[in-house]
C-alpha positions as CSV (number, residue, x, y, z in Angstrom):
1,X,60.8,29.6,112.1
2,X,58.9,31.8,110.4
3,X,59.4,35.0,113.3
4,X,62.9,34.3,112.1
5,X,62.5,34.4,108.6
6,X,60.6,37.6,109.0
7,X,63.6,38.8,111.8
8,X,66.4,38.1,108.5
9,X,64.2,39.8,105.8
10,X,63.6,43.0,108.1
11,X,67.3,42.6,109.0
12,X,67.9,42.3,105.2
13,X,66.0,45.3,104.1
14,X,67.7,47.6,107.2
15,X,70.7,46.3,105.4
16,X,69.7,47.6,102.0
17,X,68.6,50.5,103.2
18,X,71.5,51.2,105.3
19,X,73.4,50.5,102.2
20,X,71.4,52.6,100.2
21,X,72.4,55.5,102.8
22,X,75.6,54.7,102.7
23,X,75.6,55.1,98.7
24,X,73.6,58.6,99.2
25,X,76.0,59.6,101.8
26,X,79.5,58.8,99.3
27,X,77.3,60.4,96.5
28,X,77.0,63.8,99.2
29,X,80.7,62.9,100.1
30,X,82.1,62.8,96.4
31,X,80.1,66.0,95.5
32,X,81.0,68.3,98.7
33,X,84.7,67.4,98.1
34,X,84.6,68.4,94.6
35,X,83.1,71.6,96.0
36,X,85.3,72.2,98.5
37,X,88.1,71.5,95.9
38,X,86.2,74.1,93.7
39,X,85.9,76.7,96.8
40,X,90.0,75.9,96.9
41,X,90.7,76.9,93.7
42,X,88.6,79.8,93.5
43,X,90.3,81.0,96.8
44,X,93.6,80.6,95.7
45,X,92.5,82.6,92.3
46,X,91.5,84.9,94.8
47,X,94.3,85.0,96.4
48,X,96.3,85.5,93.0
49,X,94.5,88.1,91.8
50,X,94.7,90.2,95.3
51,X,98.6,89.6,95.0
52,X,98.4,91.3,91.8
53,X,95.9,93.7,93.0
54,X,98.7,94.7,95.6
55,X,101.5,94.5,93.3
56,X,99.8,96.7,91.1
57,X,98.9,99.1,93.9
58,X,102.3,99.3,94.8
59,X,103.6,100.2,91.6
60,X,100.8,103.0,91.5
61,X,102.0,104.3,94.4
62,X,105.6,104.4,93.4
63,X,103.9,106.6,90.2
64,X,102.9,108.7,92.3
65,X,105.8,109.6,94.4
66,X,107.5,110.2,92.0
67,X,105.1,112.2,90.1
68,X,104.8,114.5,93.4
69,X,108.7,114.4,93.6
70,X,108.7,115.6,89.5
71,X,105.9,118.4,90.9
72,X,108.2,119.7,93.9
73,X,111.4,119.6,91.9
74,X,108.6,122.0,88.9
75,X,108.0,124.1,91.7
76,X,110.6,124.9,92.9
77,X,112.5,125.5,89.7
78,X,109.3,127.9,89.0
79,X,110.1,129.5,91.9
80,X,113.9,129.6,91.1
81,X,113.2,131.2,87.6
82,X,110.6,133.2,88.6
83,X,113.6,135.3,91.1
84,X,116.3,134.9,88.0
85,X,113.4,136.6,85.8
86,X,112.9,139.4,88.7
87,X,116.6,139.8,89.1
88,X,116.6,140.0,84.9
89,X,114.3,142.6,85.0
90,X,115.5,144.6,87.5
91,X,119.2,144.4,85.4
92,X,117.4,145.4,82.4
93,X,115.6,148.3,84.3
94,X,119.4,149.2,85.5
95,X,120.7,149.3,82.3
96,X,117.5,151.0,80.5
97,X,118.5,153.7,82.9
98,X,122.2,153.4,82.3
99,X,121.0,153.8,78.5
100,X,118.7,157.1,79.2
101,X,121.4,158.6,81.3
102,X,124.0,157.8,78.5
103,X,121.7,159.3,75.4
104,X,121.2,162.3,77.5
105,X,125.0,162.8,78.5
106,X,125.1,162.3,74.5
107,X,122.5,164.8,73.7
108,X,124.1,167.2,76.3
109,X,128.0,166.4,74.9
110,X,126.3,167.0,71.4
111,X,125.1,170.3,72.4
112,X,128.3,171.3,74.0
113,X,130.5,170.2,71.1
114,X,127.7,172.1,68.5
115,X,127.8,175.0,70.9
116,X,131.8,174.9,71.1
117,X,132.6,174.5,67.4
118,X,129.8,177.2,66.8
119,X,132.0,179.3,68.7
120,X,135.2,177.9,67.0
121,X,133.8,179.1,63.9
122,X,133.3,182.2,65.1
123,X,136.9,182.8,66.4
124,X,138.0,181.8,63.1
125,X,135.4,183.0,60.9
């Protein structure tokens, strides 16, 4: 009788202890799901924020096509007025000349018309 009272108090204390685990091992339980629900969040923050991240990236990008677009279409109208101010310059060059040729036809018309009425003047004078 008493092996067997000794048999159900060992059998009473592996139960305690067993439940004793078993309350350690729903305290573990309990606090790895409230990490893992932690980890979860913070992934999908991550997530969010890397969505933005590439949102953003791809907005930066569209900045700068179209910033190099805006520096092609510059060049190129660099390049255009830089041959419309060559083509200036060599009009104004023209007509500088025209201009030098003219005041010396003048200067030589001038002479002739001094020399001419000189001579008028002499016929009639």
């Amino acid at each position: 009788m008493e092996a067997v009272k000794q048999k159900i108090e060992a059998l009473k204390r592996d139960v305690n202890d067993k439940e004793d685990q078993i309350d350690q091992m729903e305290d573990k339980l309990r606090t790895e799901r409230a990490n893992s629900q932690k980890n979860e969040d913070e992934i999908r923050s991550m997530q969010r924020q890397n969505q933005l991240l590439e949102e953003e990236l791809d907005r930066e990008r569209e900045r700068a096509s179209a910033a190099q677009n805006n520096y092609k279409d510059a060049d190129q109208q660099k390049d255009q007025q830089t041959e419309e101010m060559k083509s200036l310059q060599n009009q104004i060059s023209n007509l500088e000349g025209e201009v030098d040729k003219l005041t010396a036809d003048k200067e030589e018309m001038k002479s002739k018309l001094d020399e001419q009425n000189q001579q008028l003047h002499e016929l009639l004078g």
